[in-house]
C-alpha positions as CSV (number, residue, x, y, z in Angstrom):
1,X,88.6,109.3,115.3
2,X,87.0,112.6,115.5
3,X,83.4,111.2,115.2
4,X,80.0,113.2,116.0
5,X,79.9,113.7,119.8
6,X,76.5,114.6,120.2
7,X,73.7,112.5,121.7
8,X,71.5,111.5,118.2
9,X,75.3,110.4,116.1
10,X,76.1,108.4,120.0
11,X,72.8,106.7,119.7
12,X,73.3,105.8,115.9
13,X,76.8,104.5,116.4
14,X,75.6,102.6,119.4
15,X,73.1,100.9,117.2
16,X,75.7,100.3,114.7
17,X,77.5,98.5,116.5
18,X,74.7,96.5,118.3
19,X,74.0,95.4,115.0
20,X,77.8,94.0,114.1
21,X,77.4,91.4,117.0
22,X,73.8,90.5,115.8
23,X,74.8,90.0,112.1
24,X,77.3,87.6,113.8
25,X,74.2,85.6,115.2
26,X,75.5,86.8,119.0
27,X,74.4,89.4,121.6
28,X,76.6,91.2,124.0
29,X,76.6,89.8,127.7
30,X,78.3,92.6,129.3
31,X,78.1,96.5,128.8
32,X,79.4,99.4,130.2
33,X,78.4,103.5,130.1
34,X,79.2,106.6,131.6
35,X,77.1,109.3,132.5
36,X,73.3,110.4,134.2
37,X,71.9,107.0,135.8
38,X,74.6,104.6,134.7
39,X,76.9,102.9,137.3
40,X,79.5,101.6,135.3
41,X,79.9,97.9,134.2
42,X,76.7,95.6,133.9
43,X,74.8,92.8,132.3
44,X,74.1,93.8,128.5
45,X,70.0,93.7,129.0
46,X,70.7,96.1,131.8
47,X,72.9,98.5,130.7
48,X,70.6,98.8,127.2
49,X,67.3,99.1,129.0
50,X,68.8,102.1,130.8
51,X,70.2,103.8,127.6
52,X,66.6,103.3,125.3
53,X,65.0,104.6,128.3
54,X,67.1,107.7,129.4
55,X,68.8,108.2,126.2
56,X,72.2,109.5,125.2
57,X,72.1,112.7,126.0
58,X,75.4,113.5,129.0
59,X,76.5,110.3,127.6
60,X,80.5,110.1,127.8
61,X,81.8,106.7,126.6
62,X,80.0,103.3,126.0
63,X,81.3,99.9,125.5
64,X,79.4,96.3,124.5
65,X,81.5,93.2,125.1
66,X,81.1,89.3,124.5
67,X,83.7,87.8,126.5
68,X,86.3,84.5,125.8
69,X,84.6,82.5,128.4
70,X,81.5,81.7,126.1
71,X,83.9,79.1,124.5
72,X,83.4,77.0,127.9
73,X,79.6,76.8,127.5
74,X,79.9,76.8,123.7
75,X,83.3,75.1,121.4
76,X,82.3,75.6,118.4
77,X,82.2,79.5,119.1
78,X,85.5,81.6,120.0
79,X,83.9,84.9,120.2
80,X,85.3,87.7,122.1
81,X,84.6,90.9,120.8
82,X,84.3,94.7,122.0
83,X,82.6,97.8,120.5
84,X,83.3,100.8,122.1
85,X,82.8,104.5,122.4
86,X,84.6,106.9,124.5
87,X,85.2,110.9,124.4
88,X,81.8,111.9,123.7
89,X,81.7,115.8,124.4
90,X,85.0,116.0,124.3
91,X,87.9,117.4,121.7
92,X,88.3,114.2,119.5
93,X,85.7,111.1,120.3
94,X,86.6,107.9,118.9
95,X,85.0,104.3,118.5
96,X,86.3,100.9,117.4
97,X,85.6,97.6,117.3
98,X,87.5,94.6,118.5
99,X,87.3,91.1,117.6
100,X,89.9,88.4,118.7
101,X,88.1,85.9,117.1
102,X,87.9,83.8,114.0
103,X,85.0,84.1,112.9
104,X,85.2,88.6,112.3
105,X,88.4,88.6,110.6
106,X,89.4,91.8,108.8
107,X,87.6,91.1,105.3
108,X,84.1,92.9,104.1
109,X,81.4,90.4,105.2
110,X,82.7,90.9,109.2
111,X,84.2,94.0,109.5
112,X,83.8,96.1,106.8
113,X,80.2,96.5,106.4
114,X,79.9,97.7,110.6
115,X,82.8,99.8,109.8
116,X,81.2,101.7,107.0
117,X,77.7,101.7,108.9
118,X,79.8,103.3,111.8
119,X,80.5,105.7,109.2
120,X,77.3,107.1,108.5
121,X,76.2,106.6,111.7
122,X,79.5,109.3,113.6
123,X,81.0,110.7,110.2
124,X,84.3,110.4,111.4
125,X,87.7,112.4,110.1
126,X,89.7,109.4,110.3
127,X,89.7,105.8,110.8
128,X,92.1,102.9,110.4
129,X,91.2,98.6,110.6
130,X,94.5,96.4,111.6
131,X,95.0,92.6,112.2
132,X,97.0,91.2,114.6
133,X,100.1,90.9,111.7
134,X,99.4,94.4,110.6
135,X,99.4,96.0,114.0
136,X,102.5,93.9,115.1
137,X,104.6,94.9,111.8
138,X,103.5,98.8,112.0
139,X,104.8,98.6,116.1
140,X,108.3,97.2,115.2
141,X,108.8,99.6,113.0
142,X,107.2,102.4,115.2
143,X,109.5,101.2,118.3
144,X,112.2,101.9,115.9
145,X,111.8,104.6,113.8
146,X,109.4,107.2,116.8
147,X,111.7,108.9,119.7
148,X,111.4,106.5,122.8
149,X,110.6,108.8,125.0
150,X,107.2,109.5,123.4
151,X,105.6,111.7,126.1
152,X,101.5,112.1,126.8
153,X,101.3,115.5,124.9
154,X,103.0,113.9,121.9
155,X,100.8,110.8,122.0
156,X,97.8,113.3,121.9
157,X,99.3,115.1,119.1
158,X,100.0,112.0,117.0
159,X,96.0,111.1,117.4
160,X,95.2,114.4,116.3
161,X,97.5,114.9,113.3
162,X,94.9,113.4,110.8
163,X,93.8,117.0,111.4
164,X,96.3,118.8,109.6
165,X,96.9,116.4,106.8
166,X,99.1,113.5,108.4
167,X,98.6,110.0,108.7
168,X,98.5,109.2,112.8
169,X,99.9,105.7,111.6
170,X,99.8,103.6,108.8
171,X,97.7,100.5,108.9
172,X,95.8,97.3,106.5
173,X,93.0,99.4,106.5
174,X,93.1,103.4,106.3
175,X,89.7,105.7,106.1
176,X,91.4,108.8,104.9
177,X,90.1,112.2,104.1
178,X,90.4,114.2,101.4
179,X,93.2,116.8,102.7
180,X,95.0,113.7,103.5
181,X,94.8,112.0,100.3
182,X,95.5,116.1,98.8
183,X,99.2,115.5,101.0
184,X,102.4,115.2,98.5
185,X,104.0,112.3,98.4
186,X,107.3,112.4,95.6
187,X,105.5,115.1,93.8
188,X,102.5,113.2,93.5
189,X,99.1,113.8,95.9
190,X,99.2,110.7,98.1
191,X,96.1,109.4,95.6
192,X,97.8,109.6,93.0
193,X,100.8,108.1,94.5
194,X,98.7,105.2,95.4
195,X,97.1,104.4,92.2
196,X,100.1,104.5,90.6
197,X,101.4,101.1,91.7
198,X,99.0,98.3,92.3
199,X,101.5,97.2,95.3
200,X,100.2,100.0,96.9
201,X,96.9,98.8,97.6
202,X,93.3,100.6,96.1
203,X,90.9,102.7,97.1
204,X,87.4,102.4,97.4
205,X,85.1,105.1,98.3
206,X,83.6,104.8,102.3
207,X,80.9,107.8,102.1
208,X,80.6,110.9,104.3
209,X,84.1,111.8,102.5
210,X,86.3,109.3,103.8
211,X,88.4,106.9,101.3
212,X,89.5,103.4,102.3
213,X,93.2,103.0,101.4
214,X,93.5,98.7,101.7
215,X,97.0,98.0,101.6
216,X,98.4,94.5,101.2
217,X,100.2,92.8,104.3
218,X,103.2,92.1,101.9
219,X,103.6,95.5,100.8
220,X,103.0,97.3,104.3
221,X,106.2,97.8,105.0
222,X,107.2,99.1,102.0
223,X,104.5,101.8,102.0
224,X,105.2,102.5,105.4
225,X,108.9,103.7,104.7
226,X,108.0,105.4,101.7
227,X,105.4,107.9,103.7
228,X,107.6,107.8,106.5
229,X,110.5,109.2,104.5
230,X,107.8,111.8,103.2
231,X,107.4,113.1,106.3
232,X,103.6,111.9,105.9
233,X,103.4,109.6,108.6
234,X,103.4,111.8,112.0
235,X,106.6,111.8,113.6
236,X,107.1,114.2,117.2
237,X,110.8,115.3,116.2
238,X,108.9,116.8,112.6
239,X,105.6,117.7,113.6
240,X,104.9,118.2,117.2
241,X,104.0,122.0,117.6
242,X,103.4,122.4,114.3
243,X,107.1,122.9,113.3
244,X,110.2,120.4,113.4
245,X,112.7,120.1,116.5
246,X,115.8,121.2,116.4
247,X,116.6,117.5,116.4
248,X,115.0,116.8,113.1
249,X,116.9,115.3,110.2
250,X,115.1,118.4,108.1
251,X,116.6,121.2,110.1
252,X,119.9,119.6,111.0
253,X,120.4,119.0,106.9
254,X,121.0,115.1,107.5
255,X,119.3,114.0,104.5
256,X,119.8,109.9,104.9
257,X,117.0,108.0,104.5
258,X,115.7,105.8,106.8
259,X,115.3,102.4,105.9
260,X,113.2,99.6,107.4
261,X,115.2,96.2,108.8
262,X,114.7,94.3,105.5
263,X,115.5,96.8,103.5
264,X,118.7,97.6,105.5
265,X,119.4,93.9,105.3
266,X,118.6,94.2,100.9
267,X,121.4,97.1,101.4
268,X,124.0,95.4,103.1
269,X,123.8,92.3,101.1
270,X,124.5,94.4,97.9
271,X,127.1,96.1,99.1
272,X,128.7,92.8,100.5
273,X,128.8,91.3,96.5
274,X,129.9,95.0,95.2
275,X,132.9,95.0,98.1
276,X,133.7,91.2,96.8
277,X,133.7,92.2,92.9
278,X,135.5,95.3,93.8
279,X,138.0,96.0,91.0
280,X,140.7,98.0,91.1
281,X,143.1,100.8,88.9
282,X,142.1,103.4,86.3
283,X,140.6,100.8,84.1
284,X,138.4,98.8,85.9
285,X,134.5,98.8,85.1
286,X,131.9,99.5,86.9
287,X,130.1,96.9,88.4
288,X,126.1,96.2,87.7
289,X,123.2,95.1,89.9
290,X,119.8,93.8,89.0
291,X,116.7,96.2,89.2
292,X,115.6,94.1,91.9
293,X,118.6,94.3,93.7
294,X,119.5,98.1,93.0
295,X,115.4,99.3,93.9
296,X,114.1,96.5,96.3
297,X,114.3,98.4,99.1
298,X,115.9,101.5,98.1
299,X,114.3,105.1,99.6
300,X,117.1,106.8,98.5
301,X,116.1,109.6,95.6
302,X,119.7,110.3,95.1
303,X,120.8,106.8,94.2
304,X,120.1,106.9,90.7
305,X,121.3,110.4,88.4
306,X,121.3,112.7,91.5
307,X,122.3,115.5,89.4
308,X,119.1,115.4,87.1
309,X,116.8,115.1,90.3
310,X,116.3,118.9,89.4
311,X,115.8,118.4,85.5
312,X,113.1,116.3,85.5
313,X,114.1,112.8,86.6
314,X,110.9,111.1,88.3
315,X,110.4,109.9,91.7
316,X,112.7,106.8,92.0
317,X,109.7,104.9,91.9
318,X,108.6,106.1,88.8
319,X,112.0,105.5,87.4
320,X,111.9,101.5,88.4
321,X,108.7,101.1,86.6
322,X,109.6,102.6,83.2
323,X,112.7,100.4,83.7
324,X,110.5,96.8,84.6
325,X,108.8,97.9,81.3
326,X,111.7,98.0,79.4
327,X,112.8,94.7,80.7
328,X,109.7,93.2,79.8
329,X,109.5,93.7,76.7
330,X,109.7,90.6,74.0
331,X,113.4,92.3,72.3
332,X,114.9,93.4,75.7
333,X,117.5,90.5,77.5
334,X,117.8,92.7,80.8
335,X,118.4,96.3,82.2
336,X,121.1,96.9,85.1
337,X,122.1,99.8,87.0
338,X,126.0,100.1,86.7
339,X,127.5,101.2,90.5
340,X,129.5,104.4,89.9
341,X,130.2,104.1,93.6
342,X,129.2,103.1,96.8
343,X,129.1,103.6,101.1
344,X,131.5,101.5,103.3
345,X,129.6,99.1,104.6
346,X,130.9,100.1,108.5
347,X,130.8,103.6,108.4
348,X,128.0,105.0,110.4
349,X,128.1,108.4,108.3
350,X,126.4,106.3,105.4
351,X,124.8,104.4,107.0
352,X,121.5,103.8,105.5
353,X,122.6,105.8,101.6
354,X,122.5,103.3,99.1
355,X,124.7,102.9,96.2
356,X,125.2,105.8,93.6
357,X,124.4,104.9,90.0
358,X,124.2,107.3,86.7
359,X,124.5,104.5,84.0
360,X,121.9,102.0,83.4
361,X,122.5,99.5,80.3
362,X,119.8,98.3,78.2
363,X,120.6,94.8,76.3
364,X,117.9,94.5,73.5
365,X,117.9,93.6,69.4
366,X,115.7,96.6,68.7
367,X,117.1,99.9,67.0
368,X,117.9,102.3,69.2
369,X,115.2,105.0,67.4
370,X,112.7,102.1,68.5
371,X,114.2,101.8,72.4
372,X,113.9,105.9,72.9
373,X,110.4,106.6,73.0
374,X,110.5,103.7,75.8
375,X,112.7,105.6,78.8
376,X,112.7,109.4,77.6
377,X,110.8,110.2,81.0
378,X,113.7,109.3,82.2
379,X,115.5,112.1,80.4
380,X,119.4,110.7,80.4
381,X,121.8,113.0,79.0
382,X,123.0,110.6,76.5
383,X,121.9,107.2,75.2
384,X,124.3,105.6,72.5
385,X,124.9,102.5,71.9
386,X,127.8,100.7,72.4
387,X,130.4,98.4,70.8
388,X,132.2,96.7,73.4
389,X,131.9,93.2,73.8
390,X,130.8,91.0,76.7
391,X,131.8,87.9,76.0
392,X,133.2,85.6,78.6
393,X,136.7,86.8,79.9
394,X,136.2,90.0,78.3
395,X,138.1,93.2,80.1
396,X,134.9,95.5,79.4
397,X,132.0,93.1,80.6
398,X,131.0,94.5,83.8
399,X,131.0,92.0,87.3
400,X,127.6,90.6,88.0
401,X,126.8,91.3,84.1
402,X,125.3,88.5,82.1
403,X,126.3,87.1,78.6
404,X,124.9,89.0,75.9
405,X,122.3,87.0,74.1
406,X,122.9,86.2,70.6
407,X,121.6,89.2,68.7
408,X,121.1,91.6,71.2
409,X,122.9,95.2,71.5
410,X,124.4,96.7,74.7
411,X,122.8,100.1,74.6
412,X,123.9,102.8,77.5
413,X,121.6,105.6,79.0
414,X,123.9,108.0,81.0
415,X,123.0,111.4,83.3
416,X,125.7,113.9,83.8
C-alpha cells in the first residue's frame, strides 16, 4: 500500500512481478491494463508487447494472471496465481500477489523473495502477506470486534491509517514502517513490545525502511487482541476523523477489555471452578489459579494489583514472565495468583473483566533474601513468608492449591 505511482516504479514493479511467475518455471496466459492503447483483458504476449512498446506512462492499474484451468492440460501443476497493480496516479496505489496454489505457499523461497523485490521496485509505506488460515482467523475476529455497518469512507480510512501510525489489520506477515513500529503498545514502542516475547513473532529488516513483523499462526490471535485493546489496530468508532466517536469505549469511560472467543471461553471456564470452590464466612481463603489459567488469555491490566498500576507495576505481560521465571527455577514448586474476587459469570456489566488478584504465593526452599532479587520489578508492597500449613485437610490451604513439597516454604507477595 502506498507504493510509487509514477511510470519508471510501475514498470519496475511490473517486472517484479513478471519475474515471481518465472522463478516458478510458469508464464502468465492472461493480462489486463488500463490506460493509452490498452483495451482491457488479453492474452499475456499481447498485453506485454503493448506495455514494452508504449510504456507505462498514463498507466492506471495492471494485472498478470495464470488461471486454475492449466491443471486440465497439466496434473501435476495447480497453479493459479495473480499479480496486480491498481491506483497508479491516484491517492494510495497498491499491488499484491495472489497465489491459490501449492506450490507459492507463504514461506521465503515463493513469496518472500517477490515481496521484497516489489519492495525496491514501488517502496511502499505498508504491506501485509496472509494465508488462507491467517486471513480467515483475522476476519472472524474483525466481523466481531469492527462496527457492522462499516461504510465506504470508513473502509478507505482503515487502508489509509498505516498513515498515521496504525496498523490497517493485523496479518502472518506485516511490512511495517518505522512510525508504526515507534506506536506505544503497554508503555513499550510496538518493537520493543515485539522482541520482548518470542510468541510474538521477529523482525527482519525488508529495505526501503520497512520491517517484516512474522507472527506465528498460533500466536495470531493473541497479538491481535493485545494491539486491539491498544487501540493500535484501526478501529472506525476510535479513529475515523482523526478523533474517537462518541460511541467509543475511550470517551464513554467503559474501560472493559475486549477479549477474543477463546479467551472469553479461558475466562468463563475459570470462573466456573472459582464459583464451584466458592467458600463462604469471614474465614474462608482465597482461592488460587495457575499462571496459565489466571494470564492465558487475560487483556485485563487491572486483574493483577490494580492499585500499583500507577507505582510501577509492569504491563501484565511483563508481570507473567518474571513470574514463568520464578516458576522455573530448580528451588521453586509453583507460583499462583490467589483470587481476591471475581465477576458473576451472567452479568453483562462484567462481562469480559477478569478476576481481581493482589496476592500471588511463591512455594520454593530458597531464603527469602535469595527469592527478592527475582520479582522486585514487580514491586509488591510486602513479601513475607508465611507459616501456615497446607497439608491435606488443612483450614488455611487455599482451593485449587497443591501440597507443599517436602522442604519448600510458602512465601507471599502482596500489593495494597
Amino acid at each position: 500500500m502506498g507504493i510509487d505511482g509514477g511510470a519508471d516504479a510501475a514498470e519496475a514493479l511490473y517486472r517484479a512481478m513478471l519475474d515471481w511467475f518465472r522463478a516458478l518455471g510458469v508464464e502468465p496466459d492472461l493480462a489486463h491494463a488500463t490506460g493509452p492503447g490498452h483495451r482491457g483483458q488479453a492474452r499475456f504476449g499481447t498485453v506485454h508487447a503493448r506495455l514494452m512498446k508504449s510504456g507505462f506512462g498514463g498507466i492506471g492499474s495492471f494485472e498478470l494472471n495464470l488461471e486454475g484451468p492449466h491443471t486440465y492440460y497439466n496434473p501435476n501443476h495447480d497453479w493459479d496465481l495473480a499479480a496486480r497493480c491498481f491506483g497508479l496516479g491516484g491517492d494510495d496505489p497498491v499491488a499484491e500477489l495472489d497465489a491459490k496454489s501449492t506450490r507459492a505457499q507463504l514461506a521465503e523461497d515463493s513469496m518472500l523473495i517477490p515481496a521484497l523485490a516489489m519492495i525496491r521496485a514501488a517502496r511502499p509505506g505498508h504491506g501485509w502477506g496472509m494465508t488462507d488460515a491467517s486471513h480467515r482467523l483475522v476476519a472472524e475476529l474483525e466481523q466481531r470486534l469492527r462496527a457492522p455497518d462499516e461504510g465506504y469512507d470508513e473502509t478507505v480510512q482503515r487502508a489509509q491509517s498505516w498513515r498515521r501510525g496504525l496498523l490497517p489489520s493485523l496479518e502472518a506477515w506485516n511490512f511495517l514502517s518505522a512510525a508504526q513500529l515507534s506506536a506505544a503498545v503497554a508503555g513499550q514502542a510496538l518493537r520493543e513490545w515485539i522482541a520482548s516475547d518470542a510468541r510474538r513473532g521477529r523482525l527482519s529488516d525488508a529495505g526501503q525502511g520497512l520491517s517484516l513483523w512474522a507472527i506465528p499462526l498460533h500466536e495470531l490471535e493473541a497479538v491481535y487482541m493485545d494491539l486491539w485493546n491498544a487501540g493500535l489496530v484501526y478501529d472506525p468508532r476510535r479513529h475515523a476523523h482523526g478523533e474517537p466517536r462518541q460511541d467509543d469505549p475511550a470517551r464513554r469511560g467503559d474501560d472493559l477489555p475486549v477479549l477474543s472467543p477463546s479467551s472469553l471461553d479461558k475466562r468463563r471456564r475459570l470462573l466456573e471452578r472459582l464459583r464451584a470452590q466458592e467458600g463462604n464466612g469471614p474465614d474462608r481463603v482465597d482461592p488460587v489459579a495457575s499462571l496459565k489459567e489466571f494470564f492465558d488469555g487475560n487483556t485485563d491490566e487491572g486483574s493483577l494489583a490494580p492499585n500499583a498500576q500507577a507505582t510501577g507495576r509492569p504491563p501484565l505481560a511483563q508481570c507473567r514472565r518474571i513470574l514463568e521465571d520464578v516458576r522455573a527455577r530448580d528451588d521453586v514448586q509453583d507460583v499462583l495468583v490467589a483470587i481476591r474476587r471475581w465477576p458473576d459469570l451472567d452479568e453483562a456489566a462484567d462481562r469480559t473483566r477478569w478476576p481481581r488478584s493482589d496476592t500471588v504465593y511463591v512455594l520454593a526452599s530458597c531464603e527469602l533474601e535469595t527469592l527478592a532479587p527475582c520479582v522486585e520489578r514487580l514491586v509488591p508492597d510486602e513479601l513475607t513468608r508465611e507459616i501456615v500449613s497446607w497439608r491435606e485437610g488443612s483450614p488455611d490451604r487455599p482451593p485449587g492449591a497443591p501440597a507443599l513439597a517436602p522442604g519448600m516454604t510458602i512465601f507471599r507477595l502482596w500489593w495494597d
